[in-house]
C-alpha positions in Angstrom: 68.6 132.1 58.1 67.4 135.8 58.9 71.3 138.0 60.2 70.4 139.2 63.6 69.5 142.5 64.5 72.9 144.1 66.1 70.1 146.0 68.6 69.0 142.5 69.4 72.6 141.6 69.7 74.0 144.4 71.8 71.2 143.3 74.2 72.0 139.7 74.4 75.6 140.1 74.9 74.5 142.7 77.7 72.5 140.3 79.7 74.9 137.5 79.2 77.5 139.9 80.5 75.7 140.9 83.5 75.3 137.6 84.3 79.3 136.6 84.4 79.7 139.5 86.6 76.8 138.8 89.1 78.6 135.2 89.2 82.1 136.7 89.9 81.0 139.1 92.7 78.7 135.6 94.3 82.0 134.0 94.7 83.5 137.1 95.6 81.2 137.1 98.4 81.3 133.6 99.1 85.4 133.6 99.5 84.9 136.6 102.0 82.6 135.1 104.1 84.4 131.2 103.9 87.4 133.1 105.0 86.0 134.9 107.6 84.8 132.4 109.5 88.5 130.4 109.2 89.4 133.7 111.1 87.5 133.2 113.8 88.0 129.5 113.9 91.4 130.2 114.2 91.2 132.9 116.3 89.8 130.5 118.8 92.3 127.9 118.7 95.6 130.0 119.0 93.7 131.3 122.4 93.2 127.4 123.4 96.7 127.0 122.4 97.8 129.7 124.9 96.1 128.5 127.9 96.0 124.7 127.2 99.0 123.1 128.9 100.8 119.8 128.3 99.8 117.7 124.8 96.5 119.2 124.8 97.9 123.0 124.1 100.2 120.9 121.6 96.5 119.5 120.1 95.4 123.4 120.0 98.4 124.7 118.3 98.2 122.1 115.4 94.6 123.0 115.0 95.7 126.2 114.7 98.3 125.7 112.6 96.2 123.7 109.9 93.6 126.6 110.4 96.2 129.0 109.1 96.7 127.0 105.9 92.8 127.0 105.5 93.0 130.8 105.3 96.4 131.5 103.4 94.3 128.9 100.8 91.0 131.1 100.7 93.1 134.0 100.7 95.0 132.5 97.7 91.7 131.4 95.8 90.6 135.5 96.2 93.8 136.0 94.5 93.0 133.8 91.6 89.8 134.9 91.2 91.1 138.7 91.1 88.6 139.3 94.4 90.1 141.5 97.0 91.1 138.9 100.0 90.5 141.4 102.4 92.7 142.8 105.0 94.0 140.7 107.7 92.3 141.0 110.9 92.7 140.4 114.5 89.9 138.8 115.6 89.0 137.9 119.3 88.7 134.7 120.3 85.3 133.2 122.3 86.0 133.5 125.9 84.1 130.7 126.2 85.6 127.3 128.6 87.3 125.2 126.3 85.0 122.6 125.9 82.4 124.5 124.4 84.8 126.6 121.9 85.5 123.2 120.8 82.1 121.5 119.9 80.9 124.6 118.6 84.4 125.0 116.2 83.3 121.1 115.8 79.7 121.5 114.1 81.4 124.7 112.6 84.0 122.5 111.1 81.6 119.6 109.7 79.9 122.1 108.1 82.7 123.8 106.3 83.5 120.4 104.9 80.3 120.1 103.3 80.4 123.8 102.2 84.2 123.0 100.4 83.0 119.7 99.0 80.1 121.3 97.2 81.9 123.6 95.6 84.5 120.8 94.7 83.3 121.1 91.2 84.2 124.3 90.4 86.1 124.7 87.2 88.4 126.8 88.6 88.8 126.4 91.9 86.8 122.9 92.8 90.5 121.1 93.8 91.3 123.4 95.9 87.9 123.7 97.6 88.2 119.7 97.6 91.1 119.8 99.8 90.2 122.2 101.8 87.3 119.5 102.5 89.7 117.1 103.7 91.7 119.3 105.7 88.5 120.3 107.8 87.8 116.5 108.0 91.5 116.1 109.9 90.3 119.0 111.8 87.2 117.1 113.5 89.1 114.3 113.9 91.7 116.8 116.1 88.6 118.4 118.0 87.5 115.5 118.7 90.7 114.1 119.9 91.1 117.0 122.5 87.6 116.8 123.5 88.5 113.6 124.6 91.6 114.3 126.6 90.0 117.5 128.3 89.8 116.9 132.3 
């Protein structure tokens, strides 16, 4: 067997390289954006949870609540990786009746648990993302709980 050029090498271990950081800053992105939209999601339900009254503003303020462990998660997977989370941000919520807020933070929901479970296989991070699955799961099954007890 012929030794390797170290040229040849260098250039190898260059690309390879390359590589494992274009791969790091795809996640990087990917955690960003995941984590942004769990913003707004829950930007949207501590608003329904301030002008909800009776059990469905109790409905509202568990969706928030489960939203804010979505995000302290993500947040905690940026960590982990070494990505910058991002700052924390006060978004506004959709002024939007309550009704629609919620079947759009519905199909925005079912998606995110498809997003999580694909990524469920992740060497690193694939259990978290995997729980995060289910967690969106219990939120559909909340939206669609208060859907049903809106007037």
């Amino acid at each position: 067997m012929e030794p390797i050029d170290a040229k040849v090498e260098q250039q190898v271990w260059q690309r390879v390289r390359g590589r494992e950081e274009d791969a790091g800053k795809s996640q990087e992105q990917d955690l960003r954006m995941l984590t942004l939209r769990a913003m707004e999601a829950g930007a949207d339900y501590r608003h329904l949870a301030g002008t909800l009254t009776g059990g469905n503003r109790e409905l509202a303020r568990r969706l928030w609540e489960n939203q804010s462990r979505i995000v302290a998660c993500l947040r905690g997977m940026a960590r982990l990786t070494r990505s910058p989370a991002g700052k924390a941000k006060t978004l506004e919520p959709s002024k939007d009746p309550a009704e629609k807020v919620l079947r759009r933070r519905y199909h925005q929901a079912r998606k995110a648990v498809t997003e999580y479970a694909a990524r469920g296989l992740d060497p690193q991070l694939g259990l978290v993302f995997r729980t995060l699955s289910q967690w969106e799961e219990g939120q559909c099954a909340l939206i669609a709980q208060l859907l049903g007890l809106l007037p």
